[in-house]
N, C-alpha and C positions, 0 to 999 in steps of 0.2 A: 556213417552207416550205423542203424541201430544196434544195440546189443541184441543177441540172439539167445535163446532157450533150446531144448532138446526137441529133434526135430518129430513132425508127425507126417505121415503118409510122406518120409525122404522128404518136407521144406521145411525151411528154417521157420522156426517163428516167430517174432519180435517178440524181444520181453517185457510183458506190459510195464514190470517194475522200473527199467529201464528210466532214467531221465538223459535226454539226450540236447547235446549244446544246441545252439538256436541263434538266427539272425535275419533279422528283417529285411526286407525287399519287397520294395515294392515294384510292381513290373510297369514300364512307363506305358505300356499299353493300357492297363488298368488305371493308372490316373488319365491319362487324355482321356479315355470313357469315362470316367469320374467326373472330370474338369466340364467335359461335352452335358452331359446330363445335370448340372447343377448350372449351368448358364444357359441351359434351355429351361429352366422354371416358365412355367407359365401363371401367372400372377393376377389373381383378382383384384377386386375395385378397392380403392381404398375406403378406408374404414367411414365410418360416420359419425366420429367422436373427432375431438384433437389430442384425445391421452389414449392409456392402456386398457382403459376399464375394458375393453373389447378385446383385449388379449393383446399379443405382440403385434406394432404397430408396423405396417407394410414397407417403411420405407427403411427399419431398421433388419426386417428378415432383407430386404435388397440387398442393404450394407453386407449382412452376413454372406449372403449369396453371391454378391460380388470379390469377399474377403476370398472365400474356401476355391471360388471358381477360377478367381487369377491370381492371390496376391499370397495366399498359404505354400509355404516351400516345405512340400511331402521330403525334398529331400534331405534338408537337414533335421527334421524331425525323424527320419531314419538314421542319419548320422550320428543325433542323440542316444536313442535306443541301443546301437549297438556298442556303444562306447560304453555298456554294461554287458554284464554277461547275464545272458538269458538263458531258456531252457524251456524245453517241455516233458511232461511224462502225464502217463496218464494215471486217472484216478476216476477212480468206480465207473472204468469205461470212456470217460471223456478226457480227453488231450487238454492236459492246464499250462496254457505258459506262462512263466514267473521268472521276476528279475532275482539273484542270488548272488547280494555283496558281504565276503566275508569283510569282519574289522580286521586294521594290523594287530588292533593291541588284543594282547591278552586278556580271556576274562568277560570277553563282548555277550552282551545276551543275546538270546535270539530274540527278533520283531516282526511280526509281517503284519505290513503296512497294507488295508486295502483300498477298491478306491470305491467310489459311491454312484448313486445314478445320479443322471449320465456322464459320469466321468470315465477316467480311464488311469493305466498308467503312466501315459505320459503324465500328470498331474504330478505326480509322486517323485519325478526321477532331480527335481529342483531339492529335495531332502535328504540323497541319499548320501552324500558325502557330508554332511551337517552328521549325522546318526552315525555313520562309520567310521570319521575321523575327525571327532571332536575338539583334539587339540591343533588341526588347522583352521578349527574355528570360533576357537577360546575358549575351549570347554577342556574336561580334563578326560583321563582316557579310561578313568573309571564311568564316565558314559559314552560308551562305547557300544553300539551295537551291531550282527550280524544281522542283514537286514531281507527280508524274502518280500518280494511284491509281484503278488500273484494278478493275473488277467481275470475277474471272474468270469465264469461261466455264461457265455455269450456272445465276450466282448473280446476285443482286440484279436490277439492270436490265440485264445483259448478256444475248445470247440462250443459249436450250440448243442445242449440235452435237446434230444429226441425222445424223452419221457417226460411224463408227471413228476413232481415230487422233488424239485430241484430247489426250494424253499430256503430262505434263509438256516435254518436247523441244520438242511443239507447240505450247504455251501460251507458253514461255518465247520 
């Protein structure tokens, strides 16, 4: 349940400052429609080159579209996720969710790692135990860091802006 604030007109009302725990699910009805609608591609002529100069080559989006539509497992990519702790809170109005591993050792900096277009966080979550416990990875525990790896604004579980002005400047 979220944290609450002092009420208005007798209801509570979520405190925006609030960061509240978080975990992924995906609902198996939203992947079969997911799954349904990527093997329903419907697929123009093939190209009229033998390479890329034409852009991605038809029989390689196939590939992809074959990968995501039967052979990608939503569910342990959910089982990765949540074997961090996540979170969301909002900021200037939009819900940011972000992964948040503290280090054991003492002394850790803080990091936040973000990801890029079109990437995501799952990209990131292959670095997080490198970065936070360094000396299970031959490093020492002087690099050690507390690591936050936020969703941007869009993407994953973050919300989408419904404004203007959401700009690299802004984000950062």
């Amino acid at each position: 349940m979220a944290q609450t604030t002092a009420t208005q007109r007798g209801r509570e009302q979520p405190d925006k400052d609030a960061i509240r725990p978080f975990q992924a699910n995906f609902p198996e009805t939203e992947l079969t429609e997911l799954r349904r609608r990527i093997n329903a591609t419907k697929w123009p002529e093939r190209e009229t080159v033998a390479d890329a100069t034409q852009g991605v080559q038809l029989a390689t989006m196939q590939n992809l579209t074959r990968y995501w539509g039967t052979d990608y497992d939503w569910r342990k990519c959910e089982t990765k996720l949540n074997a961090q702790p996540q979170f969301i809170t909002e900021i200037d109005g939009l819900d940011i969710h972000f992964i948040h591993v503290r280090s054991k050792h003492k002394n850790a900096l803080p990091l936040i790692v973000t990801h890029g277009w079109p990437g995501s966080i799952v990209e990131q979550l292959k670095i997080i135990d490198p970065l936070t416990n360094p000396t299970a990875h031959g490093g020492s525990a002087s690099d050690a860091f507390d690591v936050v790896i936020p969703s941007m604004p869009g993407y994953g579980y973050s919300g989408k802006p419904t404004t203007t002005g959401w700009d690299v400047a802004h984000i950062a």
